[in-house]
TIVEXLUM-358024 format. One record per residue (C-alpha): residue number from 1; residue in one letter; x, z, y. Coordinates in steps of 0.05 Angstrom, whole numbers, m for minus. Last residue first. Layout:
<pt i="NUM" aa="A" px="X" pz="Z" py="Y"/>
...
//
This chain:
<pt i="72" aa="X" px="751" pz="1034" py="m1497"/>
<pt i="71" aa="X" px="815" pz="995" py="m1502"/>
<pt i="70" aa="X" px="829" pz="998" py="m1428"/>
<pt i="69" aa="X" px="826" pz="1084" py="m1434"/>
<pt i="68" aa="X" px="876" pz="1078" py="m1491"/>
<pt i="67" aa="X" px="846" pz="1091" py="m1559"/>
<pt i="66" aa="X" px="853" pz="1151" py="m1595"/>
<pt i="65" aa="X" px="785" pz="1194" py="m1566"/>
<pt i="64" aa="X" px="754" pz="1139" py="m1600"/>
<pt i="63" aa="X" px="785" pz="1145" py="m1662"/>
<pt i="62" aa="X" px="770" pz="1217" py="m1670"/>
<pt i="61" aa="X" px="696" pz="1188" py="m1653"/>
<pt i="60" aa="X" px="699" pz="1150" py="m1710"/>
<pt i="59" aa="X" px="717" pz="1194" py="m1761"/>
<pt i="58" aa="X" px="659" pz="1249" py="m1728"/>
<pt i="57" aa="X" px="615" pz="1199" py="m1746"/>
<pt i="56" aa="X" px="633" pz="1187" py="m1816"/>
<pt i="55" aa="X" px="628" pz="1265" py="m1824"/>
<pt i="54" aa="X" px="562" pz="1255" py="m1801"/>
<pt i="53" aa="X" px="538" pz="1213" py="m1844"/>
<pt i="52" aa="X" px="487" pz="1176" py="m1797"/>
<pt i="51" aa="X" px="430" pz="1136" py="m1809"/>
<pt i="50" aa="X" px="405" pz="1079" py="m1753"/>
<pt i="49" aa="X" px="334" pz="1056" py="m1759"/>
<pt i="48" aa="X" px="324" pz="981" py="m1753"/>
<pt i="47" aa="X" px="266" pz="972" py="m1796"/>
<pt i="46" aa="X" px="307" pz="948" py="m1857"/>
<pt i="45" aa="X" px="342" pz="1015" py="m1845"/>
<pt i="44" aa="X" px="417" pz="1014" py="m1820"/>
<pt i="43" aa="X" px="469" pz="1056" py="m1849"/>
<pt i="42" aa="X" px="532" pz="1090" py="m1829"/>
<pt i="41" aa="X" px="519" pz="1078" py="m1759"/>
<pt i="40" aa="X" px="570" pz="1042" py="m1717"/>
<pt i="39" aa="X" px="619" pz="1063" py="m1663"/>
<pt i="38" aa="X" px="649" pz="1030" py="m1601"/>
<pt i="37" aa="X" px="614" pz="961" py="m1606"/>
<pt i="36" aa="X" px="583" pz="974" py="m1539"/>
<pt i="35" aa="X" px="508" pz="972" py="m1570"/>
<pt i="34" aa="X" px="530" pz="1024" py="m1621"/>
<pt i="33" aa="X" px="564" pz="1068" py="m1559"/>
<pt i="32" aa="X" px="496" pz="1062" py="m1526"/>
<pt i="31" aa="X" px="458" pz="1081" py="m1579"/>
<pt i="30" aa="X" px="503" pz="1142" py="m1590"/>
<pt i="29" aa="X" px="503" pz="1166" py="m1513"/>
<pt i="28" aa="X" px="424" pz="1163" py="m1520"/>
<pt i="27" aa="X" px="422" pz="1203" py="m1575"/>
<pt i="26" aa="X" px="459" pz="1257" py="m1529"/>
<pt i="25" aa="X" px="523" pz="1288" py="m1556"/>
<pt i="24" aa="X" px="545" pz="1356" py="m1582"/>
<pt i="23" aa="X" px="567" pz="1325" py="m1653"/>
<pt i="22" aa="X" px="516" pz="1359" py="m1695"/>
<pt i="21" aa="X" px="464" pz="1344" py="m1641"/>
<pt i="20" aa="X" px="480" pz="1275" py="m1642"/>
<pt i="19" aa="X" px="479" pz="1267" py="m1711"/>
<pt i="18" aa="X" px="409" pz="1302" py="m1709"/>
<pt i="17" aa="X" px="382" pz="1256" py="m1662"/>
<pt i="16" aa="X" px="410" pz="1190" py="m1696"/>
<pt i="15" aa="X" px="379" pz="1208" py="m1755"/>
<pt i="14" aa="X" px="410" pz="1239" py="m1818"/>
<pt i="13" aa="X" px="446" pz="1214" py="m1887"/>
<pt i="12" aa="X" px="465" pz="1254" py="m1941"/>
<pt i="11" aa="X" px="397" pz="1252" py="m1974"/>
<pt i="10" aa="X" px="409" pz="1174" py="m1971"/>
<pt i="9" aa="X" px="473" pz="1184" py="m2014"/>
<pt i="8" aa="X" px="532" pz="1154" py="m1989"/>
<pt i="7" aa="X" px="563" pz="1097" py="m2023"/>
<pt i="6" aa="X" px="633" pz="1090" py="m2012"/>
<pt i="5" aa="X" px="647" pz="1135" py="m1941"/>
<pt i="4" aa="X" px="639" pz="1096" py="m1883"/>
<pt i="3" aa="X" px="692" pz="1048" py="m1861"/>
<pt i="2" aa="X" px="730" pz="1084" py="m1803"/>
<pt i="1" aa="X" px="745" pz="1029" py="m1739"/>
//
C-alpha cells in the first residue's frame, strides 16, 4: 500500500466528500474501502474524521486496480 506523502500540510488535505468527488467515487465507496482494509486516509482527526491528499488517494487506487481480483 502507498505511504502518504512526508508530512502533508493540513491545508492540503480535504474531506472524504471532496476526495471522492475528485476521484469520481461515492463517499460511501471510500468508507467502505477504509473499513475493507483496501485504502486508508491520509490523516485521521482526533474525532475520527478522515483527510485525504488526493494525490495519495489516487496512489492507492492505481494499486487497487493492480491487484488480482482474489487479492482485492
Amino acid at each position: 500500500m502507498s505511504t502518504p506523502p512526508a508530512r502533508p500540510s493540513r491545508r492540503d488535505l480535504v474531506t472524504t466528500g471532496k476526495a471522492a468527488e475528485a476521484v469520481g467515487v461515492s463517499h460511501r465507496s471510500l468508507l467502505y474501502w477504509v473499513s475493507k482494509g483496501w485504502i486508508k486516509p491520509t490523516w485521521r482527526s482526533p474525532s475520527g474524521r478522515y483527510m485525504w491528499s488526493v494525490e495519495h488517494l489516487e496512489s492507492q487506487l492505481a494499486e487497487m486496480e493492480e491487484l488480482p481480483p482474489e487479492q482485492q
